[in-house]
TIRO-2110 file (N, C-alpha, C; in Angstrom, 1 decimal):
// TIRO-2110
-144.5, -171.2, -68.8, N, 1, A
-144.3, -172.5, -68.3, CA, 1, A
-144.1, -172.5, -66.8, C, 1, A
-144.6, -173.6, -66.0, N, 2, A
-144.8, -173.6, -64.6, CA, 2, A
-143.4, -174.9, -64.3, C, 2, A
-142.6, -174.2, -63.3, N, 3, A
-141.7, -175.4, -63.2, CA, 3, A
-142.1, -176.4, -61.3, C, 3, A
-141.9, -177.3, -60.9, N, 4, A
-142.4, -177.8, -59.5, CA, 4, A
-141.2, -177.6, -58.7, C, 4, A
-140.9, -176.6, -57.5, N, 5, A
-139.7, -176.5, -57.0, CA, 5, A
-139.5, -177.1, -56.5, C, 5, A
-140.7, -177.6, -55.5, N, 6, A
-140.5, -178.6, -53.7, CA, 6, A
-141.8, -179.6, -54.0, C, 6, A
-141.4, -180.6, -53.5, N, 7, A
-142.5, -181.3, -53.3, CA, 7, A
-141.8, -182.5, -52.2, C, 7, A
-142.9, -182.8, -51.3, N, 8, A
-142.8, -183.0, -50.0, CA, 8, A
-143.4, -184.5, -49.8, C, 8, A
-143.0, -185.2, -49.0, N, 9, A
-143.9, -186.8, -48.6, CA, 9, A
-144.1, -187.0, -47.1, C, 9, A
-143.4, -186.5, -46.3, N, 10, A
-143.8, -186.7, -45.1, CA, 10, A
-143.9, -185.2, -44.7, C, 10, A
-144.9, -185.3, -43.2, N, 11, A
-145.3, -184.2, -42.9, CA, 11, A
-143.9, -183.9, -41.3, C, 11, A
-143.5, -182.8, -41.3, N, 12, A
-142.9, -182.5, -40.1, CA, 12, A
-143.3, -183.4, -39.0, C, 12, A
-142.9, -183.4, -37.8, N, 13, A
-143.3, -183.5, -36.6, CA, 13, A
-144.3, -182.7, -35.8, C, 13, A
-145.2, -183.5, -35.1, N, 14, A
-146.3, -182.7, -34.7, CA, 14, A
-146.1, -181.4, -33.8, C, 14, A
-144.8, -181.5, -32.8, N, 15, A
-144.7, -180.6, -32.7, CA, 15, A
-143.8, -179.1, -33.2, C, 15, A
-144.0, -179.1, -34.3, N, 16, A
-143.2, -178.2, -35.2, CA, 16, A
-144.4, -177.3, -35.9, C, 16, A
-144.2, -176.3, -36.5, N, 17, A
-144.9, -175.6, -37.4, CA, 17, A
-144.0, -175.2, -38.6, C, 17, A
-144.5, -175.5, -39.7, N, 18, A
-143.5, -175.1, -40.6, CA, 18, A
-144.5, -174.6, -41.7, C, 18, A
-143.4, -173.5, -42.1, N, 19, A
-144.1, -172.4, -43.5, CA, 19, A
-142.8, -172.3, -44.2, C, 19, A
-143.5, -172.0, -45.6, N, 20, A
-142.7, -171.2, -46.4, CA, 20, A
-143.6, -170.1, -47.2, C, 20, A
-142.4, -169.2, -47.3, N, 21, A
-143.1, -167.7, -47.8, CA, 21, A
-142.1, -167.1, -48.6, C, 21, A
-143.0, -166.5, -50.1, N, 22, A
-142.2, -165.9, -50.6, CA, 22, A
-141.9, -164.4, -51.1, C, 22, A
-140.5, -164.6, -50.6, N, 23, A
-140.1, -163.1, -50.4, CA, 23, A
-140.1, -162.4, -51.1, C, 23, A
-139.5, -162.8, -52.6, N, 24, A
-139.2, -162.1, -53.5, CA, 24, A
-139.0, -163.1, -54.9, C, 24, A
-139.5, -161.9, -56.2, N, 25, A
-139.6, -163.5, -57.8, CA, 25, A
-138.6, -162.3, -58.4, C, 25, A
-137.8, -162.7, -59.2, N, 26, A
-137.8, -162.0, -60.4, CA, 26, A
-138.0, -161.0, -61.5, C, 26, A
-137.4, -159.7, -61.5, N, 27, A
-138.1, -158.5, -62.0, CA, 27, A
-138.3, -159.5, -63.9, C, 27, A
-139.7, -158.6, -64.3, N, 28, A
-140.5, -159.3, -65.5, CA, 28, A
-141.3, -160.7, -65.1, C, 28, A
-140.9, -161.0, -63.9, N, 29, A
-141.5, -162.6, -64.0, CA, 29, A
-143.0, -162.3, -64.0, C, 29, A
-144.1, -162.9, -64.5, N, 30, A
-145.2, -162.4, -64.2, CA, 30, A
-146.2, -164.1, -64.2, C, 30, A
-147.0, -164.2, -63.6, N, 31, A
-147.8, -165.2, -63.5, CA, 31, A
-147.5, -166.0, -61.8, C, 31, A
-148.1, -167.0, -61.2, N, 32, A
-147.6, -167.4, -60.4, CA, 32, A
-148.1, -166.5, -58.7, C, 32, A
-147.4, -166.9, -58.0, N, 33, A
-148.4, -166.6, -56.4, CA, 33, A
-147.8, -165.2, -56.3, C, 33, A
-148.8, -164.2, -55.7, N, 34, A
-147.8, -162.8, -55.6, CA, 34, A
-146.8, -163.4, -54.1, C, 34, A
-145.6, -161.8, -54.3, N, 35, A
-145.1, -161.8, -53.2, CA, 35, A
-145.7, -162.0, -51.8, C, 35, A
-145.0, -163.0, -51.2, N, 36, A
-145.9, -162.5, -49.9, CA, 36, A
-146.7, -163.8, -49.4, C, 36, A
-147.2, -164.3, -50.6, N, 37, A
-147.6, -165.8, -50.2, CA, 37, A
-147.3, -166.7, -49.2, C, 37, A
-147.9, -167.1, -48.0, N, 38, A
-147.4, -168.3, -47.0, CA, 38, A
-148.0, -169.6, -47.4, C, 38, A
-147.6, -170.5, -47.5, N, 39, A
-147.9, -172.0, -47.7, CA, 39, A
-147.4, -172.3, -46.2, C, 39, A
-148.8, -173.3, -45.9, N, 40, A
-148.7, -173.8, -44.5, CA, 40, A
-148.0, -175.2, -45.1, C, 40, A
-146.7, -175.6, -44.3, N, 41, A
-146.2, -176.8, -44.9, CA, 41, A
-146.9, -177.9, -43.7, C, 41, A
-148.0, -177.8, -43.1, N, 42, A
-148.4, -178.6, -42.2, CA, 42, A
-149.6, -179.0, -42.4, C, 42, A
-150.2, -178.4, -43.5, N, 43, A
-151.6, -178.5, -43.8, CA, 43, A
-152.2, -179.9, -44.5, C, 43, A
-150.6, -180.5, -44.9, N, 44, A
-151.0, -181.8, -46.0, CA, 44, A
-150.0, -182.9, -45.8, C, 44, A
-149.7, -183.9, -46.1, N, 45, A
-148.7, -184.3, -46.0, CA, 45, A
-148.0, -184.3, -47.3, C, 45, A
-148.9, -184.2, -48.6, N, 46, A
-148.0, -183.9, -49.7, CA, 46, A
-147.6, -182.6, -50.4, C, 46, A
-146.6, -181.6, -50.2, N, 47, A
-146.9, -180.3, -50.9, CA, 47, A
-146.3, -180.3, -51.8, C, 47, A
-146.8, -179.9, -53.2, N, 48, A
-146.1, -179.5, -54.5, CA, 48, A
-146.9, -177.8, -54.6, C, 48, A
-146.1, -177.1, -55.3, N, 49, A
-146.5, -176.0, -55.8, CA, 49, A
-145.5, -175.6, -57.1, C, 49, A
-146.0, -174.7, -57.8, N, 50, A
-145.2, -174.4, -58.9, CA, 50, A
-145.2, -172.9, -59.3, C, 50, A
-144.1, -172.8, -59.4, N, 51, A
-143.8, -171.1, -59.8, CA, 51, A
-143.1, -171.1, -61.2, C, 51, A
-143.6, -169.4, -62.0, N, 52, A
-142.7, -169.7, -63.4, CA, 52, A
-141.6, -170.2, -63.9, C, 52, A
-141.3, -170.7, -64.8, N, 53, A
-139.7, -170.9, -65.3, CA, 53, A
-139.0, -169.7, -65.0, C, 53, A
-138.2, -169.6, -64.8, N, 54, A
-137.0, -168.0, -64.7, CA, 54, A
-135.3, -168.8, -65.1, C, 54, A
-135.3, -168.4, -66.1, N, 55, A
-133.7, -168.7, -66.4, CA, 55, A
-132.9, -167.7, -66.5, C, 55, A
-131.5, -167.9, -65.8, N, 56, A
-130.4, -166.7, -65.6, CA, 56, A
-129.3, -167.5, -66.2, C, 56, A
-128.2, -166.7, -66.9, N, 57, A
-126.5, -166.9, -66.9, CA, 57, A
-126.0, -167.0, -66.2, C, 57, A
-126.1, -165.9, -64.8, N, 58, A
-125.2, -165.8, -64.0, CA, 58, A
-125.6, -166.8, -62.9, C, 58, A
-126.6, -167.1, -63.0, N, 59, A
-127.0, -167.5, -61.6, CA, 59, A
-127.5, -166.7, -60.1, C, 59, A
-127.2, -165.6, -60.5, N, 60, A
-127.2, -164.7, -59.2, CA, 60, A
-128.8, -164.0, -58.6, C, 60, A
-129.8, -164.5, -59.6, N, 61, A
-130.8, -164.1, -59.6, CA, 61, A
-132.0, -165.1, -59.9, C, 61, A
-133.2, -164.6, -59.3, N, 62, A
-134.1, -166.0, -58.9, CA, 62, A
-135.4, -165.6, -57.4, C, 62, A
-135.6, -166.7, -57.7, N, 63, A
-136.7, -166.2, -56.4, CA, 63, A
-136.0, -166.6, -55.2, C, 63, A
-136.6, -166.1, -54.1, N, 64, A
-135.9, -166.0, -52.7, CA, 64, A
-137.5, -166.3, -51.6, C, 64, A
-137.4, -167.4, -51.0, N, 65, A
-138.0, -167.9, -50.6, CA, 65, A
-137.5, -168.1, -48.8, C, 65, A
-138.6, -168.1, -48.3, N, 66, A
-138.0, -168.2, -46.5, CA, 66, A
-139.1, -169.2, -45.8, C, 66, A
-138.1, -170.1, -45.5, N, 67, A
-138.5, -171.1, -44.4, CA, 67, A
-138.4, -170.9, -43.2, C, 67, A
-139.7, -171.3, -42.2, N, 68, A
-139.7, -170.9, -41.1, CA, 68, A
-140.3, -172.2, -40.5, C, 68, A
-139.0, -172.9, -39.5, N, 69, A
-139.9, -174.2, -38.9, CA, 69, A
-139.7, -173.3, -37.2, C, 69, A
-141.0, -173.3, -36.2, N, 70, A
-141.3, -172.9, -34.9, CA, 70, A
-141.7, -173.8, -34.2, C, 70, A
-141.0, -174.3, -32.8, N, 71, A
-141.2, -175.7, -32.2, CA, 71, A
-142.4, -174.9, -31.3, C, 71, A
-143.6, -175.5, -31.5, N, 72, A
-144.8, -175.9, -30.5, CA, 72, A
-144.7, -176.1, -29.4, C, 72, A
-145.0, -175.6, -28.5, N, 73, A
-144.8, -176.3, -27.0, CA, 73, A
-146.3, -177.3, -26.7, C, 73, A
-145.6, -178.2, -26.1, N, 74, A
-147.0, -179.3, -25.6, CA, 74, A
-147.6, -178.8, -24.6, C, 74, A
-149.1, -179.3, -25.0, N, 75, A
-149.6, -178.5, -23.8, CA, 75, A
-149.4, -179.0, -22.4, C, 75, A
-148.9, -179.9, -22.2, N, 76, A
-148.2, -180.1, -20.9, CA, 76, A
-147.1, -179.1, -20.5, C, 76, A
-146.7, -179.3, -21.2, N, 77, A
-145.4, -177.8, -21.1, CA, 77, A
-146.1, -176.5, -20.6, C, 77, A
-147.2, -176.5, -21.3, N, 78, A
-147.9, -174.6, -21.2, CA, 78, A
-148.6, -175.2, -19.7, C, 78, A
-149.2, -176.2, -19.3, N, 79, A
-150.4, -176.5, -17.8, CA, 79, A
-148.6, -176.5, -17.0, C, 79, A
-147.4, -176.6, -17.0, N, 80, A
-146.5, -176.6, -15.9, CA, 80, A
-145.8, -175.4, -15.8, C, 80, A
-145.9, -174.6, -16.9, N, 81, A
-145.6, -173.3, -16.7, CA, 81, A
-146.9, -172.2, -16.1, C, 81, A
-148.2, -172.5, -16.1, N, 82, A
-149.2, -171.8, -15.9, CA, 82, A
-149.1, -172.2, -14.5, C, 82, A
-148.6, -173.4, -13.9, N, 83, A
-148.8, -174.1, -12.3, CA, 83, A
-147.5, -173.3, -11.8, C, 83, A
-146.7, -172.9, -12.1, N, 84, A
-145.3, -172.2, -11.4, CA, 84, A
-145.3, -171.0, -11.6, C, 84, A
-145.8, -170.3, -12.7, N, 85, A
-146.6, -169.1, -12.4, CA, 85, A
-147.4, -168.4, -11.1, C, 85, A
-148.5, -169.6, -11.4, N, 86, A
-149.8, -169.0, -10.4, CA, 86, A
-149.1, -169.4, -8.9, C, 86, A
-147.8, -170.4, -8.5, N, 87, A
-147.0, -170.4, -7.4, CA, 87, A
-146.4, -169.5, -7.0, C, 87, A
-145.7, -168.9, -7.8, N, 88, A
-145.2, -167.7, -7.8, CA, 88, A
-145.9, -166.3, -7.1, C, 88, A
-146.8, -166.6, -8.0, N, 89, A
-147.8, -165.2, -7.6, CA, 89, A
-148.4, -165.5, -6.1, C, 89, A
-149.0, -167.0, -5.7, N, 90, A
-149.3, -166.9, -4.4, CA, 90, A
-148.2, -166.8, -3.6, C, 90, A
-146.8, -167.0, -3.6, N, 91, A
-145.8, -166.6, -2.8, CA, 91, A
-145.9, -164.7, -2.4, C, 91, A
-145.9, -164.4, -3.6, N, 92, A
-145.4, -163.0, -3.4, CA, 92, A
-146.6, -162.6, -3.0, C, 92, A
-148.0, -163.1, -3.0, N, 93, A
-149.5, -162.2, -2.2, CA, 93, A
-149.2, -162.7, -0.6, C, 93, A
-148.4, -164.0, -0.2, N, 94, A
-148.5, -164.4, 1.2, CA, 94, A
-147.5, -163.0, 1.7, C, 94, A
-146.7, -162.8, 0.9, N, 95, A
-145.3, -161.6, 1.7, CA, 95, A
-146.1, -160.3, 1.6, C, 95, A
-147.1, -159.9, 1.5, N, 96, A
-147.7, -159.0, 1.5, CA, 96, A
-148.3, -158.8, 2.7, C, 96, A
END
């Protein structure tokens, strides 16, 4: 039996990247995405996915999943860093 962990309606912000990847399922669990899986959480605006049932007593066991959101720089950002760079470098060629 497949259970739906996450499911999503709006997409991040454009300048964000966001994944999720999974790290680790449950010893026996069998069926479902291997370890290791990345889901681009940017690719859609709706995401559902589904992984096995797994039931525990204790609680202490389960899949372990990692989210990773990385802010984007704009490319205005990257054209004013490449312009104080290349300033840089002509300073230090004029002291030559």
């Amino acid at each position: 039996m497949q259970q739906r962990i996450l499911t999503g309606g709006a997409p991040p912000p454009a300048d964000h990247r966001v994944t999720l990847r999974l790290v680790a399922k449950p010893a026996g669990v069998t069926g479902g995405p291997p370890v290791g899986t990345v889901w681009d959480l940017m690719a859609t605006p709706r995401v559902e996915f589904y992984l096995p049932t797994y039931r525990t007593t204790d609680g202490k066991q389960g899949y372990l999943l990692e989210l990773t959101a990385t802010l984007v720089p704009e490319p205005a950002s990257l054209l004013v860093l490449a312009a104080g760079l290349a300033g840089m470098g002509g300073v230090m060629r004029r002291r030559r």
